[in-house]
FIMAR-190262 format. One record per residue (C-alpha): residue in one letter; chain; x, y, z. Coordinates in Angstrom, 1 decimal, always signed. Layout:
residues N
<site><code>A</code><unit>A</unit><px>X</px><py>Y</py><pz>Z</pz></site>
...
***
This chain:
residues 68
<site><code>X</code><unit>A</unit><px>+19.4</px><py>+6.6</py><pz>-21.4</pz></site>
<site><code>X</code><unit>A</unit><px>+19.8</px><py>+9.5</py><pz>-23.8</pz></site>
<site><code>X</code><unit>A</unit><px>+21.4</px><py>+7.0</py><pz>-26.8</pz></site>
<site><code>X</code><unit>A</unit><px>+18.1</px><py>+4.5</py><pz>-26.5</pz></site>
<site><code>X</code><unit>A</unit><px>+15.8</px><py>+7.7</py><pz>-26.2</pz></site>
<site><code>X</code><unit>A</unit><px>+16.8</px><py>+10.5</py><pz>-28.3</pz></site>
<site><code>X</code><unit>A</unit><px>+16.4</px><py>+8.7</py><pz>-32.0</pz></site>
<site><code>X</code><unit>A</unit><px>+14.2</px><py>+6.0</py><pz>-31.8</pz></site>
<site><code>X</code><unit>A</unit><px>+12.7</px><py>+5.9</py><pz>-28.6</pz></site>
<site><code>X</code><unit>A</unit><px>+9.4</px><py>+3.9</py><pz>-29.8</pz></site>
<site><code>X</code><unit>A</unit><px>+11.7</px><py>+1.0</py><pz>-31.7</pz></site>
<site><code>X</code><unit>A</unit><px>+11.3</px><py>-2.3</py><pz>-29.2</pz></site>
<site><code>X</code><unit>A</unit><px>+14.2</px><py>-5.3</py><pz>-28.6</pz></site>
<site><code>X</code><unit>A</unit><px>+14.1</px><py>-8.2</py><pz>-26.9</pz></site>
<site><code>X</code><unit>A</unit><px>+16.4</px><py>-6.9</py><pz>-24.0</pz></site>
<site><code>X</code><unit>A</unit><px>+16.5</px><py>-2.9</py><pz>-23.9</pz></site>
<site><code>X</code><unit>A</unit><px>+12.9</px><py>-0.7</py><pz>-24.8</pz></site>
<site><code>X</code><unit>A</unit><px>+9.5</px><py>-2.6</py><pz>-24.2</pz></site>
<site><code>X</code><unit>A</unit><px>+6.1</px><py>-1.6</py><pz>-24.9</pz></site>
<site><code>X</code><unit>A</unit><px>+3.9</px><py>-1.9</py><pz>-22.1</pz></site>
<site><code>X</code><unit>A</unit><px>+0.2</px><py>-4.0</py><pz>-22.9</pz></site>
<site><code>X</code><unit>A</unit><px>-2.9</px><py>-3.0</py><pz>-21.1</pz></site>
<site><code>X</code><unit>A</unit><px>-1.6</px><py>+0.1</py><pz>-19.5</pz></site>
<site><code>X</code><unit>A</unit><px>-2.0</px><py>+4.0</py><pz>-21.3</pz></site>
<site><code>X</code><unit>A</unit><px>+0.3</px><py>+5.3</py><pz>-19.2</pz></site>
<site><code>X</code><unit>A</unit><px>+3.8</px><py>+4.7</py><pz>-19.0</pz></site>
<site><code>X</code><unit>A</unit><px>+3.8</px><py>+3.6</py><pz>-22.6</pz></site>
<site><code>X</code><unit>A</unit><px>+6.9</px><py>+1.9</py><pz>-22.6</pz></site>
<site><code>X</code><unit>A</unit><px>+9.7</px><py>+0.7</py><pz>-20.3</pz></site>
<site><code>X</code><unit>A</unit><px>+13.6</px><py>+0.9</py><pz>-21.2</pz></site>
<site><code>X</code><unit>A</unit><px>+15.7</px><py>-1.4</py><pz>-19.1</pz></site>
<site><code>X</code><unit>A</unit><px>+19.6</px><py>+0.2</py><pz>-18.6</pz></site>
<site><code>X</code><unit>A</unit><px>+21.3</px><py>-2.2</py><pz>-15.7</pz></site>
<site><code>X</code><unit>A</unit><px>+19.3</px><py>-2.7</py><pz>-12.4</pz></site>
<site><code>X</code><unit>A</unit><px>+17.0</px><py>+0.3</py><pz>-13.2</pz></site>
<site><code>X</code><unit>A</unit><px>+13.5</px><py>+1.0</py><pz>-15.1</pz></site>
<site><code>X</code><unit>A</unit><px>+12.9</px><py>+4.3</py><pz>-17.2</pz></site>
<site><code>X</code><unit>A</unit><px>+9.2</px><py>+4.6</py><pz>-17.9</pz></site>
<site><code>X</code><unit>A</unit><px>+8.0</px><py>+6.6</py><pz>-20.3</pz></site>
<site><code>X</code><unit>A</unit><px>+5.5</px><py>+8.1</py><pz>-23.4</pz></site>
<site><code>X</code><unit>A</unit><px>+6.1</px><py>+9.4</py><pz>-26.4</pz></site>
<site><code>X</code><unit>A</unit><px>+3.7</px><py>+11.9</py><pz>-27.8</pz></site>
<site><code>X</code><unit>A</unit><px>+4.6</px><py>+13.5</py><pz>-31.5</pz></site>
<site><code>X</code><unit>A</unit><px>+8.7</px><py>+14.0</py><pz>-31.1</pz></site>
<site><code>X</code><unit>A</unit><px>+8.5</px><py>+14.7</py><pz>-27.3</pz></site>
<site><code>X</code><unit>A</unit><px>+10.1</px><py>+11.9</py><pz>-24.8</pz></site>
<site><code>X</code><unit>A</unit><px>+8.3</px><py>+12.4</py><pz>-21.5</pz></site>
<site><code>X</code><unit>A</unit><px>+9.9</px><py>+10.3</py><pz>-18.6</pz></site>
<site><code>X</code><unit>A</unit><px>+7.5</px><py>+9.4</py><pz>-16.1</pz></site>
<site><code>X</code><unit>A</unit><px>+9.7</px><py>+7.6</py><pz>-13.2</pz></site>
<site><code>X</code><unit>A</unit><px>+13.3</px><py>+6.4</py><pz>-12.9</pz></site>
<site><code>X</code><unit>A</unit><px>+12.9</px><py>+3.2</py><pz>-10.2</pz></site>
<site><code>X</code><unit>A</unit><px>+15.3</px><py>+0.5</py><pz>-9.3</pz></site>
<site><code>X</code><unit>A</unit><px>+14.4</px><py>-3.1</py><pz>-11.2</pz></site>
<site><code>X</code><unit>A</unit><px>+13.3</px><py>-4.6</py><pz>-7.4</pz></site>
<site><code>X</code><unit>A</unit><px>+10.5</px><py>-1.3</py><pz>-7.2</pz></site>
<site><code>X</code><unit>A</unit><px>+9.4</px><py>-1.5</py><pz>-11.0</pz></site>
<site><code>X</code><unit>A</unit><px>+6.5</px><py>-3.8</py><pz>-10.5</pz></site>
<site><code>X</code><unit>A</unit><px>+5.1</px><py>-2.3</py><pz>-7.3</pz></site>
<site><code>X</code><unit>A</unit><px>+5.9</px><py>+1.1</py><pz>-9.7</pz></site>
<site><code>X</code><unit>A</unit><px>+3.6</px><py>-0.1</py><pz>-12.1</pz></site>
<site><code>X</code><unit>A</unit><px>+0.8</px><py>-1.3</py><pz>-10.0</pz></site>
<site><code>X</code><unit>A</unit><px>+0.9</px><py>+2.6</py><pz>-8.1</pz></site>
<site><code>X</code><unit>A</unit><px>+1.3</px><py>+4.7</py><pz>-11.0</pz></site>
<site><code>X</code><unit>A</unit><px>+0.5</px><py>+2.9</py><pz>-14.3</pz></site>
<site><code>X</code><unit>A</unit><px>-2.8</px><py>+4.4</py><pz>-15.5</pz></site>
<site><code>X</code><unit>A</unit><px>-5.1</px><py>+1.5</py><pz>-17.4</pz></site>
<site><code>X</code><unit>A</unit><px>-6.9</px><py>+2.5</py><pz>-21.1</pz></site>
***
């Protein structure tokens, strides 16, 4: 989690760090095995929002993720 986060935490791929559409909050979503790290970026501050297992993510998402 730290190597994906600490230098380029806002740089997408196909298959680790996603930006999420149509939500404000979590910004993104970096995918490390069976788990989810959600998470914003604000200036040069990481801020994780939730750790969840891959089977929890979406039900995750449709609790917590805040729409613009």
């Amino acid at each position: 989690m730290e190597t994906h986060l600490r230098h380029q935490p806002t740089r997408t791929s196909k298959s680790r760090i996603k930006r999420l559409r149509g939500l404000s909050r979590p910004q993104y979503r970096l995918r490390v095995g069976e788990t989810r790290v959600f998470y914003d970026v604000r200036e040069r501050t990481v801020e994780v929002l939730a750790i969840v297992m891959k089977s929890r993510a979406d039900a995750w998402l449709e609790e917590q993720g805040e729409k613009p």
